[in-house]
N, C-alpha and C positions, 0 to 999 in steps of 0.2 A: 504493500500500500504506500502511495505516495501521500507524504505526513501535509504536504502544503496542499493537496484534494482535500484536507481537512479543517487546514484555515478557512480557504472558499468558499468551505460549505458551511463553516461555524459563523461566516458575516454574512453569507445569504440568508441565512436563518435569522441575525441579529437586522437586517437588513431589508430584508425580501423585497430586494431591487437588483436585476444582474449589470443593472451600467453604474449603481452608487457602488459597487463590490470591486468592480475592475478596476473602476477609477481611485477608491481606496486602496487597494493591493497593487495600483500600478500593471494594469497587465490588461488584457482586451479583453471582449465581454464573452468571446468563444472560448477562451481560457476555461473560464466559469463553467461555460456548458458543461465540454469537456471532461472535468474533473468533479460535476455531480453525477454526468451517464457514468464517469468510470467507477464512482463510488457505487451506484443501484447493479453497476453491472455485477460486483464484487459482490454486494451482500445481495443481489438474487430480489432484491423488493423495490418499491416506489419509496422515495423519500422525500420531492418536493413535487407540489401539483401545480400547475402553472394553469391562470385562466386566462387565457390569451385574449378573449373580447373583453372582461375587466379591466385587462392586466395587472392581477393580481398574483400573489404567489400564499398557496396552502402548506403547512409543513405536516405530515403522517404521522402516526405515531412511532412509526418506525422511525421516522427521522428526528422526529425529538428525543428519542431514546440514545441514537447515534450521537446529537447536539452532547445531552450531558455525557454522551461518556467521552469525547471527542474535550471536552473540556478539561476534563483532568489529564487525559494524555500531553495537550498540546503545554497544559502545564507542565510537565514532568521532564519535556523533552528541555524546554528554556531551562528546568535545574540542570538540566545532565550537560545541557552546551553553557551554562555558568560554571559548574563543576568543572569539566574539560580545560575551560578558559583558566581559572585560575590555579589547576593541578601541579606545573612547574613556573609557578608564578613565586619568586622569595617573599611572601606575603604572609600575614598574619589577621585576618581579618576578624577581629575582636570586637562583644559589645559592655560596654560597662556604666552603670548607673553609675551618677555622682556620688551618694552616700557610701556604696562600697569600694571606689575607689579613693575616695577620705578615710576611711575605715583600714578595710582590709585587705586589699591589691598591694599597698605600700608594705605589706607580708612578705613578698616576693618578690618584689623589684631587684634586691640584692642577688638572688637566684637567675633573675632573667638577667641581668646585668652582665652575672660570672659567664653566664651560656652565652651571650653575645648575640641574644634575643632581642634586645629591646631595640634594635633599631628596625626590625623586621614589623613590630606589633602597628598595625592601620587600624587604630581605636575609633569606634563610633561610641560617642556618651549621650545616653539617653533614657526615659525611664522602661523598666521593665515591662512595660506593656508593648510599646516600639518596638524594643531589642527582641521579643518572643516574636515578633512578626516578621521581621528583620529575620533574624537564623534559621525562619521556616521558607523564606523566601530566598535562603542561600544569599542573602547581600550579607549575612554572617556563618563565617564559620564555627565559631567560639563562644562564649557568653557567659559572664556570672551575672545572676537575677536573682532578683528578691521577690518572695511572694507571701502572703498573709498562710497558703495552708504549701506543706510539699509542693513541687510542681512534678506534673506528670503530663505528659503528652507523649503520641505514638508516634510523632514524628520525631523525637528528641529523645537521646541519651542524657539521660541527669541523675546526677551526682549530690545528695545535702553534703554539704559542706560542713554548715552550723545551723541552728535554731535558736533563736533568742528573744526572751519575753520584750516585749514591751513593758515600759516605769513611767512613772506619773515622776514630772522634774519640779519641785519647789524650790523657793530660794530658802535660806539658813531659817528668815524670820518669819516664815509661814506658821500660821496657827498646826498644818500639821506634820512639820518638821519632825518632829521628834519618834513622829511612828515609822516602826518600819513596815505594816500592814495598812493598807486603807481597803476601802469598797468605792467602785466608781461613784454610784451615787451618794457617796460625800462630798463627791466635788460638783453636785448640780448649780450652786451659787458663782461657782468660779469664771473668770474668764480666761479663755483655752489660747495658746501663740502656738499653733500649727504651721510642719511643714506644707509646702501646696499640695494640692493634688496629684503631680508628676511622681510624690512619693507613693510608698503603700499604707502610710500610718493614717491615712484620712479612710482609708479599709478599716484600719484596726478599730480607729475612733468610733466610727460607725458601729460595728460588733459592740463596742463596751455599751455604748451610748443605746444599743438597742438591747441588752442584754438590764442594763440600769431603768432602762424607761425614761429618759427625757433627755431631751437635743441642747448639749453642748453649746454654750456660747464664743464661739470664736471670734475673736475681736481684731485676729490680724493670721494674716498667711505668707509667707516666705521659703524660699528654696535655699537660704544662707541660714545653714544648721547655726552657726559661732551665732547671727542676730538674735538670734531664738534663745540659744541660752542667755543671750547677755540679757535681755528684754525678762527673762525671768529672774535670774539674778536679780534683776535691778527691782524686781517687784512686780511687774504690769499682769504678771498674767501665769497660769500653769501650762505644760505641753506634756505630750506625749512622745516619749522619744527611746531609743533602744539604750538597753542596759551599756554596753559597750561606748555610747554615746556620753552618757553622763557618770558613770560611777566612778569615775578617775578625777570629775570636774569637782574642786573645794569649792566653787564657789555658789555648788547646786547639792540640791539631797533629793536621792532619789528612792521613791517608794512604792514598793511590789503591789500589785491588785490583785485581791482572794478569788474573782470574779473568773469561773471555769471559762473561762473566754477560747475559746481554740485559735483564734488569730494570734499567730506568730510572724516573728521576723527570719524567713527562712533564705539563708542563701544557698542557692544553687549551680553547681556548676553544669552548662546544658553545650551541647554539642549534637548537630544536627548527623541523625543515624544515616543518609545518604554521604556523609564527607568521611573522605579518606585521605586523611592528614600524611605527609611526610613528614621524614624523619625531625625536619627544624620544629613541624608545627606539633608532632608527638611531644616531643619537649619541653615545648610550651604548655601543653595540656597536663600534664606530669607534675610540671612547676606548680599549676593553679589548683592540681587534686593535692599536694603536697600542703594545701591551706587547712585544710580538714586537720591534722596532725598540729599544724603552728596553732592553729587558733585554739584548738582541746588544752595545746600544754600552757597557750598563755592563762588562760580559764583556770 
């Protein structure tokens, strides 16, 4: 079967016009014919019905059935000619949220450094929703992501890394400084200094805040972690933020929530199950499973 009999037939269906088809594909409108007789010749059935005194065009059920599955083929093929493309390419096509690369990435820079990796890494930084679509569409090969529950997808190899609760950050003189337990709905009075949306903590918020029964007041939102704690330090307001984020910081106190909440902060290292890395990019994948190990013993 010729794969571009397939394009043809996938824009006369989106189309059902054979001069809008040729002149979008670049090619003459008997092209088209052509490559819908040789497709009905193939599969033995009618698949487009043409009313020649309307001129309209009907699609069969058989031809809609060809449509969706002509769909995911002509996807699969653009992954295998992306994959091809970048196979002996010295490239590292990487995705990395901001938060864990303030975080956790700076784990292994030393490692990619010695290996003589890091001038190979083509980082894309963006939030984990992007990057899972990104490494499903082969514009990535690699990816550490962050997600409220495990990540699992059938298209992706993933790896947890770490798991890690979420903490309610007060400053020193908060009335509830001095506990090391709360219940969300003690902080219904509060006003909340949230990362934006592009994070996953406004998931988590959401879970507590639906688990306590009443909506949080957020008074401001920001993708600059340092403004957030300073803004709470200085008094203005509570956040929600990863234990890892605050429990090192003196000038915040951070306190655990009893609340069986299952939203966590899960990193994951994901690598799409179509890519076959060389030896450089094995390497590098090694380096960033090697995280799992650093972060347990920093712990």
């Amino acid at each position: 079967m010729n794969t571009k009999d397939l394009t043809y037939f996938s824009s006369l269906v989106e189309l059902k016009n054979y001069t809008l088809v040729a002149k979008k594909l670049h090619v003459s409108q008997p092209t088209i014919t052509v490559a819908i007789q040789r497709l009905e010749s193939e599969f033995e059935t009618t698949l487009i019905e043409r009313d020649r005194v309307h001129n309209k065009l009907s699609i069969t059920q058989a031809g809609t059935l060809l449509y969706q599955r002509a769909q995911q083929i002509l996807k699969n093929l653009d992954l295998v000619k992306s994959e091809i493309d970048q196979i002996d390419k010295p490239i590292i096509r990487f995705g990395l949220p901001q938060l864990i690369g303030s975080i956790w990435f700076p784990l292994v820079i030393g490692d990619l450094f010695d290996k003589g990796l890091m001038k190979y890494i083509h980082t894309t930084e963006s939030n984990s929703d992007i990057l899972l679509k990104q490494i499903k569409n082969s514009e990535l090969d690699v990816a550490l992501l962050a997600t409220v529950r495990p990540l699992q997808s059938a298209d992706l190899d993933t790896v947890l890394l770490a798991s890690h609760p979420f903490k309610v950050a007060v400053n020193k003189n908060h009335p509830l400084a001095n506990r090391k337990k709360i219940t969300f709905n003690q902080l219904a009075s509060e006003k909340f200094i949230m990362l934006d949306d592009s994070f996953i903590h406004r998931k988590a918020l959401d879970a507590y805040s639906l688990y306590a029964d009443f909506k949080p007041n957020v008074i401001y939102r920001s993708e600059n972690i340092d403004l957030i704690k300073k803004m709470v330090a200085d008094g203005y307001g509570v956040s929600l933020l990863l234990s890892d984020s605050i429990d090192n910081d003196r000038s915040l106190v951070s306190l655990q929530l009893e609340e069986p909440v299952a939203e966590r902060f899960n990193l994951s290292l994901a690598i799409r199950k179509s890519f076959l890395p060389n030896e450089m990019q094995r390497d590098f994948i090694n380096s960033l499973f090697n995280l799992r190990k650093i972060i347990l013993n920093n712990n």
